[in-house]
TIDRENLUM-447014 format. One record per atom (N, C-alpha, C): x, y, z; residue in one letter. Coordinates in steps of 0.05 Angstrom, whole numbers, padded with zeros to 5 digits, always signed. Layout:
<pts>
XYZA ...
</pts>
This chain:
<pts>
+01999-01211+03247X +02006-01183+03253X +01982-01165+03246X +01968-01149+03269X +01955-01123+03260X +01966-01109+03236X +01951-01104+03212X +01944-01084+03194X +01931-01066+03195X +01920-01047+03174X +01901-01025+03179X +01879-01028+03186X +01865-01053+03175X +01835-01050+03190X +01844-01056+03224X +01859-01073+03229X +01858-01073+03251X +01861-01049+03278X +01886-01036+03260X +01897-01016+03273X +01876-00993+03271X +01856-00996+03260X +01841-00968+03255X +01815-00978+03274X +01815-01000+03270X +01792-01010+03302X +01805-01000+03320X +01824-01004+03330X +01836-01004+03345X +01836-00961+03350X +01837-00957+03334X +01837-00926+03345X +01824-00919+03352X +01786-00921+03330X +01770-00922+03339X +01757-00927+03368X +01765-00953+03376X +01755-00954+03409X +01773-00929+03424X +01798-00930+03413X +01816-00911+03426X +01798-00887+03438X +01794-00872+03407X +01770-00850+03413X +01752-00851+03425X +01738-00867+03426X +01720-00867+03435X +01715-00871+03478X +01736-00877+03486X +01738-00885+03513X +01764-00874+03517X +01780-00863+03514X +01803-00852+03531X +01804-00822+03529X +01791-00807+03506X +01798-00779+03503X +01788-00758+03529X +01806-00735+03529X +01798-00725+03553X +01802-00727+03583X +01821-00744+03591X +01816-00751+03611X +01847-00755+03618X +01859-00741+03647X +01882-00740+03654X +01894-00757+03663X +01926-00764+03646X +01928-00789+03652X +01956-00784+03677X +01942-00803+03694X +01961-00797+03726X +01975-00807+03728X +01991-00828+03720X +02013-00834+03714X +02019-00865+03694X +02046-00881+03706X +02043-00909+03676X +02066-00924+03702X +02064-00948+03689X +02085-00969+03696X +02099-00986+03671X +02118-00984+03675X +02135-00999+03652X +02138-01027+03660X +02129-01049+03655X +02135-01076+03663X +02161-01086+03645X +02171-01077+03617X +02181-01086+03601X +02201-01056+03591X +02232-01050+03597X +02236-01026+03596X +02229-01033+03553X +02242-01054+03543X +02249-01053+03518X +02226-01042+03498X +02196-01046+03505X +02176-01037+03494X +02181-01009+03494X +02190-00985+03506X +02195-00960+03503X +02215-00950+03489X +02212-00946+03458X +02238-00937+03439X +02246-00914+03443X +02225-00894+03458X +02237-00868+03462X +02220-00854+03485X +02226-00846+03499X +02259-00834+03513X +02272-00861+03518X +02295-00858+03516X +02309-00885+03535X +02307-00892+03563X +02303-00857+03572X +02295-00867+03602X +02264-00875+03616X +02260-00898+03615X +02228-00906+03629X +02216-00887+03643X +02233-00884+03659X +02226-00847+03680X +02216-00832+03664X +02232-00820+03646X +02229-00798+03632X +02201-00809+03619X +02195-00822+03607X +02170-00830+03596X +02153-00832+03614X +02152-00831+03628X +02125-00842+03643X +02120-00806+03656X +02145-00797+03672X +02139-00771+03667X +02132-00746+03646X +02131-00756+03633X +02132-00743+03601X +02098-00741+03591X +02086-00766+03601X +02050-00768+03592X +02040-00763+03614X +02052-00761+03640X +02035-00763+03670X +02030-00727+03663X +02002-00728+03676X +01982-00704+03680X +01975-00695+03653X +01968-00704+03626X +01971-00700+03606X +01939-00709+03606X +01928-00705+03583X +01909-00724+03570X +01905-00718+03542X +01901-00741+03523X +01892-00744+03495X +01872-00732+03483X +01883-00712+03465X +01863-00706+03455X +01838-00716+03425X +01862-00732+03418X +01851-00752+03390X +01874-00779+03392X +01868-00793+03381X +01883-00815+03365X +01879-00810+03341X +01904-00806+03325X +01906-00819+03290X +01920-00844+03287X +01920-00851+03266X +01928-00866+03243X +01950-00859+03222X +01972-00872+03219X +01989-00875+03200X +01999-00900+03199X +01992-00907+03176X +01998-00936+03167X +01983-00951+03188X +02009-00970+03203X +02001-00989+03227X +02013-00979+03255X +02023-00947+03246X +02022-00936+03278X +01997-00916+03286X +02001-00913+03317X +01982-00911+03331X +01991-00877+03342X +01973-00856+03341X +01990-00829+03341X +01977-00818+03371X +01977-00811+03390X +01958-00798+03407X +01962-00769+03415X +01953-00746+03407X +01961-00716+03417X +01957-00716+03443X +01973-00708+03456X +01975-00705+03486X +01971-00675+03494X +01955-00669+03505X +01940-00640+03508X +01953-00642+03542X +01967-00621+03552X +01973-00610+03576X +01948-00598+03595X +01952-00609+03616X +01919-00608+03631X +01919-00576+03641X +01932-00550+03637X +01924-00535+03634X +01908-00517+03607X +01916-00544+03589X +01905-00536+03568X +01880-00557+03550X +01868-00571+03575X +01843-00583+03565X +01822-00578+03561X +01812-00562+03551X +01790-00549+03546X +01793-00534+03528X +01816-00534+03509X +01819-00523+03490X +01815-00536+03471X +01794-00526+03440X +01790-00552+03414X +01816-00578+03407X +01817-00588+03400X +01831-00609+03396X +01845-00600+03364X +01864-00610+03360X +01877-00606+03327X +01860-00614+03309X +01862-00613+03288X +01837-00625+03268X +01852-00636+03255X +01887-00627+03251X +01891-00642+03224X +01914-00665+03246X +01936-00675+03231X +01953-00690+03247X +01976-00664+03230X +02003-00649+03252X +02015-00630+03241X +02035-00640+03233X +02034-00620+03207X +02068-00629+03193X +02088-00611+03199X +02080-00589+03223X +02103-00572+03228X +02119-00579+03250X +02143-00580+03253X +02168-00589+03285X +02148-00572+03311X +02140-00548+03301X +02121-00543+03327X +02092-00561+03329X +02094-00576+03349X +02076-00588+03350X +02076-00594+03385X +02041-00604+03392X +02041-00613+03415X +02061-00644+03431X +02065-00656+03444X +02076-00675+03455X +02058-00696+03440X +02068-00720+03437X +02047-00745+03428X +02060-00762+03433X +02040-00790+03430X +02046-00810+03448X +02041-00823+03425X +02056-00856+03419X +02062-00864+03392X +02064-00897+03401X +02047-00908+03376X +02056-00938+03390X +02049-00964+03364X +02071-00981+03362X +02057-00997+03343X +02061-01020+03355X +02042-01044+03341X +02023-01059+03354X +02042-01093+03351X +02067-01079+03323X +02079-01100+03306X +02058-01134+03312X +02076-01148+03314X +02058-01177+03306X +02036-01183+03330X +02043-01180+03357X +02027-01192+03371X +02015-01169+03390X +02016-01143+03385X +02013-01122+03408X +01983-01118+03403X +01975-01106+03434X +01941-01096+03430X +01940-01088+03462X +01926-01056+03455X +01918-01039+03471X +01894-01045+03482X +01883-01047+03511X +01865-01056+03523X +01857-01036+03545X +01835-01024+03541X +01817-01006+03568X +01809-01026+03583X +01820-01023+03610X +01813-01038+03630X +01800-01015+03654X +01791-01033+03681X +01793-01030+03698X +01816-01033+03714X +01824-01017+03741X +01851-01021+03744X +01854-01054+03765X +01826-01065+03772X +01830-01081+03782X +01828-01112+03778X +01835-01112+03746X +01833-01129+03719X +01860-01139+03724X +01851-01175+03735X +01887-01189+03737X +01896-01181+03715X +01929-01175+03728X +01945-01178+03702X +01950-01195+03680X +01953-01193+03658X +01957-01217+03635X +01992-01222+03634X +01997-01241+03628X +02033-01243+03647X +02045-01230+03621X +02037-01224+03601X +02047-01215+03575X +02039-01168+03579X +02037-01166+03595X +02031-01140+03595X +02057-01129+03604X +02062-01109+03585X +02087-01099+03581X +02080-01068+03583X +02064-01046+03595X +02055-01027+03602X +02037-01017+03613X +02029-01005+03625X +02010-00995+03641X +02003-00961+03643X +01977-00949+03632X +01981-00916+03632X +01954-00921+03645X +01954-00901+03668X +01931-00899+03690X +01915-00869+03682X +01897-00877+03684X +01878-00861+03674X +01858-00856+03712X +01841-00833+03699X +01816-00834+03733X +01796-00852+03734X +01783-00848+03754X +01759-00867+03754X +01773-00897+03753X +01793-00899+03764X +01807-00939+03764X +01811-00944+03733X +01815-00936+03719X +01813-00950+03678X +01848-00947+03674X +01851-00956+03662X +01882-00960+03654X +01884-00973+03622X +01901-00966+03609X +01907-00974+03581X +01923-00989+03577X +01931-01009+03571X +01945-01038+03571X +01961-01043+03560X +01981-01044+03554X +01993-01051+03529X +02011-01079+03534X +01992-01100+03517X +02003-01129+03524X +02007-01132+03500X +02034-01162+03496X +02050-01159+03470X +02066-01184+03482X +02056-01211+03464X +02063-01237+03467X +02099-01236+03468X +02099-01231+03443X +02135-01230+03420X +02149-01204+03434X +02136-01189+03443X +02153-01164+03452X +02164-01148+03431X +02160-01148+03414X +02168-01133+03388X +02148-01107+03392X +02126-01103+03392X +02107-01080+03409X +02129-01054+03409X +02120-01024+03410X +02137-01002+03416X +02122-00984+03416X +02123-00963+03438X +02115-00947+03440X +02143-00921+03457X +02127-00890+03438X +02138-00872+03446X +02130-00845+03458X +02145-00831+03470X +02140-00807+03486X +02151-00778+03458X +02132-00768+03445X +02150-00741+03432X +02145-00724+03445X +02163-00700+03458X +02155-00682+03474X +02154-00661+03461X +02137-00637+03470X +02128-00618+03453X +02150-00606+03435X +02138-00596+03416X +02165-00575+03392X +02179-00596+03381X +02175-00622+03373X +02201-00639+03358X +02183-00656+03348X +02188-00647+03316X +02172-00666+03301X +02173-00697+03302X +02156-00702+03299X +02141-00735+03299X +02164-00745+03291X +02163-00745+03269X +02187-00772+03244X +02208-00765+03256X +02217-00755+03272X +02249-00751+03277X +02252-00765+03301X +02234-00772+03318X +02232-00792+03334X +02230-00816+03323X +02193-00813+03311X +02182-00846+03305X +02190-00847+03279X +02212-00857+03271X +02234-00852+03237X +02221-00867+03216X +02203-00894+03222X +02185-00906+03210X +02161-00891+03192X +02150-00861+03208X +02130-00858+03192X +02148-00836+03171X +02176-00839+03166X +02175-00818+03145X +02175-00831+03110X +02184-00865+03126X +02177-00881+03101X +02160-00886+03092X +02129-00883+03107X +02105-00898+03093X +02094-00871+03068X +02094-00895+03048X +02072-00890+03029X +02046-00869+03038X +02028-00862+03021X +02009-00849+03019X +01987-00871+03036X +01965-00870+03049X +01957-00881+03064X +01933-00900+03032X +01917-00916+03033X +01898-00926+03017X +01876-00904+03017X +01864-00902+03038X +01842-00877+03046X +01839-00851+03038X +01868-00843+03029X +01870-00816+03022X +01874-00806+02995X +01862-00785+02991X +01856-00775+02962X +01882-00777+02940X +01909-00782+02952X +01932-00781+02941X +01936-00815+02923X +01915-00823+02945X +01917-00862+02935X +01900-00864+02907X +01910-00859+02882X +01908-00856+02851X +01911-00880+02835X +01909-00882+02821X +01913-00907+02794X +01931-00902+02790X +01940-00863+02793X +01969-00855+02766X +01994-00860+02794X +01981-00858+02827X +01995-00862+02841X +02003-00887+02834X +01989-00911+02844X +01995-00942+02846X +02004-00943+02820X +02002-00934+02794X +02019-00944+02770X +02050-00939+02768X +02058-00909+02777X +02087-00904+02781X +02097-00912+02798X +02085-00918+02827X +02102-00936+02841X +02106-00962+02830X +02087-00979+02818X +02096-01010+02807X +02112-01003+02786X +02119-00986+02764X +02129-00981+02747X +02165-00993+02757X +02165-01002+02735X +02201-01015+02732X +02201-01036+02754X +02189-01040+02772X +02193-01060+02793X +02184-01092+02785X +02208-01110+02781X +02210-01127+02777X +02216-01152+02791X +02183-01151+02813X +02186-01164+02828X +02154-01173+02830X +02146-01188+02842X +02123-01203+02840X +02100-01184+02858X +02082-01168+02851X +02063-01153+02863X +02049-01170+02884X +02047-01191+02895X +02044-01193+02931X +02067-01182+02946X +02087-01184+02943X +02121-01174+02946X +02122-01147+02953X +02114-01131+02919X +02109-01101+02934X +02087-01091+02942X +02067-01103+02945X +02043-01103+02959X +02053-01089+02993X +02071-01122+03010X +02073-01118+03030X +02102-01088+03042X +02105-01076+03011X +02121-01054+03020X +02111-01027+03034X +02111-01024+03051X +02107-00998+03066X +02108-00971+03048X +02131-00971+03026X +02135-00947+03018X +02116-00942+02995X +02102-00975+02989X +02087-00972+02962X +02060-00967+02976X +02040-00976+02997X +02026-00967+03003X +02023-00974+03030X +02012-00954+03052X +02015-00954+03080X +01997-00971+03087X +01998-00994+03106X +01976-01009+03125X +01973-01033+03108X +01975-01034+03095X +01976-01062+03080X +02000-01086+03087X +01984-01111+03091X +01998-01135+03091X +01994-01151+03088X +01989-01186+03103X +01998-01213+03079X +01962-01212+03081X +01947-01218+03098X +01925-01214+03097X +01912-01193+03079X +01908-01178+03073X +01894-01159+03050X +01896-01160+03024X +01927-01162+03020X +01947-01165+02997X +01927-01189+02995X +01925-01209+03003X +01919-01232+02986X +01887-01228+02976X +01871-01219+02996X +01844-01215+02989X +01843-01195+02960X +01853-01172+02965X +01853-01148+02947X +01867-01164+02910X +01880-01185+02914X +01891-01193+02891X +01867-01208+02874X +01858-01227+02906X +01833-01245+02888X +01815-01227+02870X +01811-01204+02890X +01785-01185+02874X +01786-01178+02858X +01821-01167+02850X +01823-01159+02819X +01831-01177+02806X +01835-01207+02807X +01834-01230+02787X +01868-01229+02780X +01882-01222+02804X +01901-01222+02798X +01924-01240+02807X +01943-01257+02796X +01962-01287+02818X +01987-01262+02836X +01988-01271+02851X +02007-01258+02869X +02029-01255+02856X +02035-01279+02841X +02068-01282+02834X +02064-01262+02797X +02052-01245+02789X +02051-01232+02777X +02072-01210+02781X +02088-01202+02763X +02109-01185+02752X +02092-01155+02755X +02103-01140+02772X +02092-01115+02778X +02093-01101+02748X +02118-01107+02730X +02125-01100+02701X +02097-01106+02689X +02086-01131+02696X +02077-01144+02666X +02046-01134+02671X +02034-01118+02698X +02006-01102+02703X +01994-01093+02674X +01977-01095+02669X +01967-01077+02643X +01951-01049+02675X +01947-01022+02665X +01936-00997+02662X +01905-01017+02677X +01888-01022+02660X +01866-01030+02672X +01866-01048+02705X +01877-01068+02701X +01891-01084+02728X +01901-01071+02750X +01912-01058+02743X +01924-01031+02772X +01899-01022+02776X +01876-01009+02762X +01858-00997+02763X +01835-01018+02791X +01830-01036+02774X +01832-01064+02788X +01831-01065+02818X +01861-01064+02814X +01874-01068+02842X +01875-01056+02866X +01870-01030+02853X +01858-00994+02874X +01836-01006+02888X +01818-01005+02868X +01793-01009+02879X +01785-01036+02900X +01807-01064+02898X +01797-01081+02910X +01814-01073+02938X +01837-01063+02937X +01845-01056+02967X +01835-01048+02980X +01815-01024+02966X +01801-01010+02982X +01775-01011+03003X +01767-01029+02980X +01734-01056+02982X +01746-01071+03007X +01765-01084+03000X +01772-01101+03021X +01776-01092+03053X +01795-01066+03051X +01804-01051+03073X +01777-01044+03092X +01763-01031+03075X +01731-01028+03081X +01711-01050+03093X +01713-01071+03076X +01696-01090+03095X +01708-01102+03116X +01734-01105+03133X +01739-01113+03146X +01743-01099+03172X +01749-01072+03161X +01736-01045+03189X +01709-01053+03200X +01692-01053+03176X +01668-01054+03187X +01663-01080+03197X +01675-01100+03196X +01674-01134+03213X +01691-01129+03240X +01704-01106+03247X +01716-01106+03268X +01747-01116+03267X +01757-01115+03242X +01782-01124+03229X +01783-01173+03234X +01805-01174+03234X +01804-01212+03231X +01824-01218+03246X +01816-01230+03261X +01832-01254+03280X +01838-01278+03275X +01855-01281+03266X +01867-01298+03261X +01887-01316+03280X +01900-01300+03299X +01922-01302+03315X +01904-01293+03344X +01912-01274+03360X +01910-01259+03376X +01898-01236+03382X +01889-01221+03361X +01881-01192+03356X +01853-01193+03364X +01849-01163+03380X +01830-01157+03402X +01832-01136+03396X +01797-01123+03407X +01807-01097+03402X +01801-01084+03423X +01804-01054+03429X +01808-01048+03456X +01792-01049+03479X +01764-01072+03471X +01747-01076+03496X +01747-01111+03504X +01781-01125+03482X +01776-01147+03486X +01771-01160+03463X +01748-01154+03448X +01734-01171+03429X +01747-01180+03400X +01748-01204+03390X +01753-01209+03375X +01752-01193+03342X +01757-01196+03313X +01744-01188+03298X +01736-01209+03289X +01712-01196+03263X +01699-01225+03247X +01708-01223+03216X +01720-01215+03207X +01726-01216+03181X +01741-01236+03176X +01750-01248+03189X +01767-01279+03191X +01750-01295+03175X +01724-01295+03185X +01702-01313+03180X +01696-01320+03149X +01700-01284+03146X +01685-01286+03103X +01711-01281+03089X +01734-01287+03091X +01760-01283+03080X +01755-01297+03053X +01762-01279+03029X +01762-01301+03001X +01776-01321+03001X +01809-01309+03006X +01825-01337+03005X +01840-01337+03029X +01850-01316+03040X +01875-01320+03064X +01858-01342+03081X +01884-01355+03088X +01878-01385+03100X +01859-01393+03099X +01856-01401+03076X +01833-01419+03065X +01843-01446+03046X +01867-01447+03055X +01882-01470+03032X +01873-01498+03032X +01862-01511+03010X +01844-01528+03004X +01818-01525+03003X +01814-01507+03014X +01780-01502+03013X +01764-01499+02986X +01741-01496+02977X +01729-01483+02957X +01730-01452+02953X +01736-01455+02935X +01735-01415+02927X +01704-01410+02925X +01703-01386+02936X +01674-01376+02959X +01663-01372+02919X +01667-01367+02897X +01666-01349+02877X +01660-01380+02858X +01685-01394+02857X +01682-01414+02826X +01679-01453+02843X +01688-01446+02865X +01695-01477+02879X +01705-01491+02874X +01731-01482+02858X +01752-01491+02850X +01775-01491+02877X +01795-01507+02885X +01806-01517+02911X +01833-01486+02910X +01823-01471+02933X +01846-01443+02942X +01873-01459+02950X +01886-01450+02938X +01920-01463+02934X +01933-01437+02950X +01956-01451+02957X +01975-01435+02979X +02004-01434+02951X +02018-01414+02962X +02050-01410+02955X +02063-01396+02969X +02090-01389+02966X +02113-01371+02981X +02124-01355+02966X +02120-01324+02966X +02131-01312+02960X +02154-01286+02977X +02184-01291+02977X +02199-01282+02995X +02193-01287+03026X +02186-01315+03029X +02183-01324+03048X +02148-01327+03069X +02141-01306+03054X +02117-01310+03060X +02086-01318+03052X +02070-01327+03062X +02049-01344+03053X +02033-01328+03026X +02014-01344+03007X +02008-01324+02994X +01983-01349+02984X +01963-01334+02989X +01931-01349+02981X +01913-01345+02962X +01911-01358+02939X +01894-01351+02916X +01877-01375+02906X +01867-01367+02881X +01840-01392+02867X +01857-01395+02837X +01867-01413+02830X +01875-01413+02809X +01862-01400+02777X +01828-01413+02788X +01812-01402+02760X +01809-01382+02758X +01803-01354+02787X +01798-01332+02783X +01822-01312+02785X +01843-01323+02802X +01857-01306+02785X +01882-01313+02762X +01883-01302+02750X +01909-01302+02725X +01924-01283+02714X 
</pts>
């Protein structure tokens, strides 16, 4: 599943190749990928003659301001708004197997493409999605975000942002008596994070997954800020990790797969002591560490 580094490559190209530019209409191949409006019509009419003026980021969704083409040429928002008046936006997350692709329009189809938004000059934006779990939405102007996309009213404070604290990450683990890979992968404890990071970010602070969020000492949280962050960071800049499927929107693979400390690396040498990276399950999901470094 895309996480934040991925999803934030992924915006990146966003910006960089779609802003500005009027989008003339869409095709729905898959109605179920569209959570909102219900009607496919209505969506497709809803972005047609429109164009983007930014892509953001929240958590592992995908935000796009949709600027009205009599109003393109006007500055773009600077912030992302927290008021119900707001422009129209276009909303999409990537869940396990989804990924947004700038094409040409005369790029065979991939039999897994579940959307289509037409752009000028032949380029079109892709939205292919193995599992179909993938979603994207239409908010139309004046109606705040979260009351549509209901997901972002749960996420946590993002890692990146000034709000992401020691005294933050300590009161959220506080009383939680559950194994910190566990609430790692909670949304509400911190946005964009999942099994991939969680496990890197643990090695760095020398910490075992199956660790009692209770039993953290003050320094170790401290720790733990800092290696999410390190980690989050070098894998933007590798173009996020493929492991599965994930591309980013010109196609290309990421490389952070490559220098991973431990995620799927089970049996291997630990990159650090070369002692053999051991696997476990925690609430069902995989969880990768070095026995010597962390404890």
């Amino acid at each position: 599943m895309p996480e934040l580094p991925e999803v934030e490559t992924v915006r990146r190209g966003l910006n960089q190749l779609t802003l500005n530019q009027e989008i003339t209409g869409g095709d729905v191949l898959l109605d179920r990928t569209i959570a909102y409006p219900f009607s496919v019509g209505e969506f497709v009419d809803g972005i047609k003659g429109s164009a983007i003026t930014s892509w953001y980021r929240r958590g592992k969704y995908l935000l796009a301001q949709l600027t009205p083409p009599q109003a393109k040429t006007q500055g773009k928002h600077p912030n992302f708004p927290s008021s119900p008046s707001s422009p129209a936006w276009l909303g999409a997350h990537l869940r396990m197997t989804g990924q947004l692709l700038w094409l040409h329009r005369d790029e065979p189809l991939h039999k897994h493409t579940r959307v289509r938004l037409f752009f000028g000059d032949q380029q079109e934006l892709r939205f292919v999605d193995q599992r179909t779990f993938g979603q994207m939405w239409w908010v139309p102007p004046n109606v705040a975000v979260e009351s549509i996309i209901t997901g972002l009213a749960k996420l946590a404070v993002d890692p990146f942002s000034p709000e992401f604290t020691v005294e933050y990450l300590a009161q959220k683990l506080k009383n939680r008596r559950r194994p910190i890979k566990t609430a790692l992968l909670d949304q509400s404890v911190v946005a964009g994070l999942g099994n991939i990071y969680a496990d890197e970010a643990l090695f760095k602070s020398g910490i075992l997954p199956e660790t009692l969020c209770t039993d953290l000492r003050r320094e170790q949280i401290d720790l733990l800020r800092t290696a999410i962050i390190q980690v989050l960071e070098a894998s933007i800049a590798a173009g996020g990790t493929t492991f599965s499927n994930f591309l980013n929107v010109k196609g290309v693979n990421g490389n952070y797969g490559g220098v991973a400390l431990v995620y799927n690396r089970t049996g291997e040498p630990c990159r650090v002591c070369g002692n053999v990276i051991q696997r476990t399950k925690l609430a069902g999901r995989s969880s990768h560490f070095c026995p010597e470094c962390q404890h």
